[in-house]
C-alpha distance (Angstrom), angle and dihedral (degrees) to the residues before:
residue distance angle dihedral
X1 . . .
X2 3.97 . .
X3 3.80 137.2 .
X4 3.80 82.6 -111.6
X5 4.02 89.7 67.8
X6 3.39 91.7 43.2
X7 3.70 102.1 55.9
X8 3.39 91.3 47.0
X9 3.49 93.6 54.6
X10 3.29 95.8 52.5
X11 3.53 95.3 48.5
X12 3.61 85.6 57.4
X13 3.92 97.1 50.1
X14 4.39 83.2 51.8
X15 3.47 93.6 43.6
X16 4.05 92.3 51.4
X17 3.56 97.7 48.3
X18 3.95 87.8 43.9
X19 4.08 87.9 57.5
X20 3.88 94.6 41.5
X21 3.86 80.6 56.8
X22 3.81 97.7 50.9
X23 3.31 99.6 18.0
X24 4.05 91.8 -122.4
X25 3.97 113.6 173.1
X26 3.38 101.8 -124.7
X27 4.56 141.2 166.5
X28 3.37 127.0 -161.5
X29 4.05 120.0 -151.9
X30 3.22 119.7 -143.6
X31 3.81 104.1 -160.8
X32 3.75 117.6 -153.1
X33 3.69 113.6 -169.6
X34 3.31 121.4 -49.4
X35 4.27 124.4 -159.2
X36 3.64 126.7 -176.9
X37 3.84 149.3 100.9
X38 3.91 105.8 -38.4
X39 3.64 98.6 36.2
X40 3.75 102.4 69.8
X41 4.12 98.1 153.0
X42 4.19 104.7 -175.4
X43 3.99 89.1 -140.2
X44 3.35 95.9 52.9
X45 4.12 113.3 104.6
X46 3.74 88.0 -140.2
X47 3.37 100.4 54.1
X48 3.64 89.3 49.8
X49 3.76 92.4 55.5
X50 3.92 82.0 54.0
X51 3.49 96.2 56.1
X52 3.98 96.4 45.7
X53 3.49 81.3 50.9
X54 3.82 92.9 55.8
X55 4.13 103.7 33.0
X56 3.69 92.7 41.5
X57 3.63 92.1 -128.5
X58 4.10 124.4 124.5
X59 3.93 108.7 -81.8
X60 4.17 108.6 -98.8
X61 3.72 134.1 -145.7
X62 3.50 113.8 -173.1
X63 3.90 107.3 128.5
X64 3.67 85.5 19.8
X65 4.48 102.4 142.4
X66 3.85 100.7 -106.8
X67 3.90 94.0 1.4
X68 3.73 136.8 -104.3
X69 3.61 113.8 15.0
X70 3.85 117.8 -106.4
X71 4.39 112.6 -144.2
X72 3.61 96.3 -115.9
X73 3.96 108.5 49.0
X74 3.60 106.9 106.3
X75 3.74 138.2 -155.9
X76 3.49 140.6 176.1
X77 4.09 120.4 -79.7
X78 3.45 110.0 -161.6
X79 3.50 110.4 159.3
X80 3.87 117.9 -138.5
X81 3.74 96.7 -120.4
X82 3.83 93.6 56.7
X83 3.62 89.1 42.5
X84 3.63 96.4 49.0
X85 4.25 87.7 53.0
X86 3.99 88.8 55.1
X87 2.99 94.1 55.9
X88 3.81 105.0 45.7
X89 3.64 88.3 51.6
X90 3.71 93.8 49.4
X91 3.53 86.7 46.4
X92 3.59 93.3 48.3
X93 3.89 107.2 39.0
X94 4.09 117.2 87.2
X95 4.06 125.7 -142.0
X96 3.83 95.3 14.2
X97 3.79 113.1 -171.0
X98 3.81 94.7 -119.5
X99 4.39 134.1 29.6
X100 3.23 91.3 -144.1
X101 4.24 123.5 70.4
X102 4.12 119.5 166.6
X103 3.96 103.1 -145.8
X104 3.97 111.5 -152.8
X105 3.84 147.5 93.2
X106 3.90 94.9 -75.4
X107 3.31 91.2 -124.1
X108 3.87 149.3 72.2
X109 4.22 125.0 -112.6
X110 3.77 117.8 -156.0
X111 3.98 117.5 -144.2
X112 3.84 84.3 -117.0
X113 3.97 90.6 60.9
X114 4.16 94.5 37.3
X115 4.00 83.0 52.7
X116 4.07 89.3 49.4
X117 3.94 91.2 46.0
X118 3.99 80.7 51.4
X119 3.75 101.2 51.8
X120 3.76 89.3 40.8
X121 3.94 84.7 68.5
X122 3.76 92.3 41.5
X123 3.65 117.1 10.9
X124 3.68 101.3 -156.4
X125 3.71 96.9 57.2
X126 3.66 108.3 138.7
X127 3.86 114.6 -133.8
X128 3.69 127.1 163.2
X129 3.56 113.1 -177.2
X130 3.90 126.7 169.9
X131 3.82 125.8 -104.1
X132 3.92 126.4 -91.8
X133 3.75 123.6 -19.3
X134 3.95 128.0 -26.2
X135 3.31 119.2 -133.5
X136 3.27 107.6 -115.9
X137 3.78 86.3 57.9
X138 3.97 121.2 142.8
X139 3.99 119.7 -126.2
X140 3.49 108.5 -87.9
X141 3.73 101.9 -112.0
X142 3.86 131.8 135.5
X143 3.41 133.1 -135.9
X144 3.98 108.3 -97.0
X145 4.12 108.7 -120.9
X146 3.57 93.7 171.0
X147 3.85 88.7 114.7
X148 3.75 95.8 46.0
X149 3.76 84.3 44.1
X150 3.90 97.5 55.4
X151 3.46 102.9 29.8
X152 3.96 100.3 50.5
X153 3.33 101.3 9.8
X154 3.95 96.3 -119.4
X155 3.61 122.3 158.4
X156 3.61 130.0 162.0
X157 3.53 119.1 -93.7
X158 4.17 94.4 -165.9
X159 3.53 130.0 66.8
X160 3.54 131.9 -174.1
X161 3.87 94.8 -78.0
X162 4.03 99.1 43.4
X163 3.67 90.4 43.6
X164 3.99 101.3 48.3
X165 3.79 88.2 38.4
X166 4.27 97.0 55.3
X167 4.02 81.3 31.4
X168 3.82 85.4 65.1
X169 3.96 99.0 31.0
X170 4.03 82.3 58.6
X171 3.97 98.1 44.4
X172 4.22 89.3 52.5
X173 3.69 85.8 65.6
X174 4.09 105.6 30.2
X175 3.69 109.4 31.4
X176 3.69 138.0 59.6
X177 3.22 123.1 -153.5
């Protein structure tokens, strides 16, 4: 779908044939997308939410990709925590079953449910997002983690609401908006 995607597939397709060649253990991690303290991007809608959240002031889109956020586009919400234990394990384990492991929360968030994990922090949060779907909207399709499920047992520990709500607990005392 991007050049992103396909670099890292082919990276993937070199890097197999390299360790059929050499016989090198090797993983690949396919990251979904991770949010949390540390990765506060100012064009990202969440991060917006966050900082409504914090200021007091209504949430704002301007140089937001695609503009305002409509309730039901998803994305991924892996929080960094979980994401950060996938991939030590993966890193760590030896003669895994498989090369290739997707890391993320195995399912989809739509704005509408990232605002509600928001306002159930701080209930006066001020987000306006547009009705139904954009569209420019992505399929609504998770990341499969059955693999990183069965074969090390992993499963994420945050969801939407646990994550956004120790997400904002951290930013009151480490970021300044």
């Amino acid at each position: 779908r991007n050049e992103t995607e396909a670099f890292k597939k082919g990276q993937e397709v070199l890097a197999n044939h390299y360790a059929n060649e050499t016989g090198m253990d090797i993983v690949f991690l396919r990251i979904g997308n991770f949010r949390g303290p540390l990765y506060q991007r100012e064009n990202r809608t969440d991060t917006r939410m966050l900082k409504a959240a914090l200021t007091g002031q209504p949430a704002r889109w301007d140089g937001i990709p695609g503009g305002a956020p409509h309730e039901e586009d998803h994305s991924d919400f892996t929080y960094v925590k979980d994401g950060a234990r996938a991939i030590q394990m993966l890193t760590m384990a030896r003669k895994l079953p498989h090369r290739a492991y997707n890391i993320s929360a195995g399912v989809t968030v739509s704005n509408k449910e990232l605002a509600n994990a928001v306002r159930a922090v701080a209930p006066n949060t001020k987000i306006d997002l547009l009705p139904g779907r954009s569209s420019h909207a992505r399929p609504e399709w998770p990341m499969d983690i059955t693999r990183l499920q069965r074969d090390l047992g992993w499963n994420p520990e945050y969801d939407v609401y646990k994550g956004v709500a120790e997400w904002l607990d951290w930013l009151k005392t480490h970021q300044d908006f």
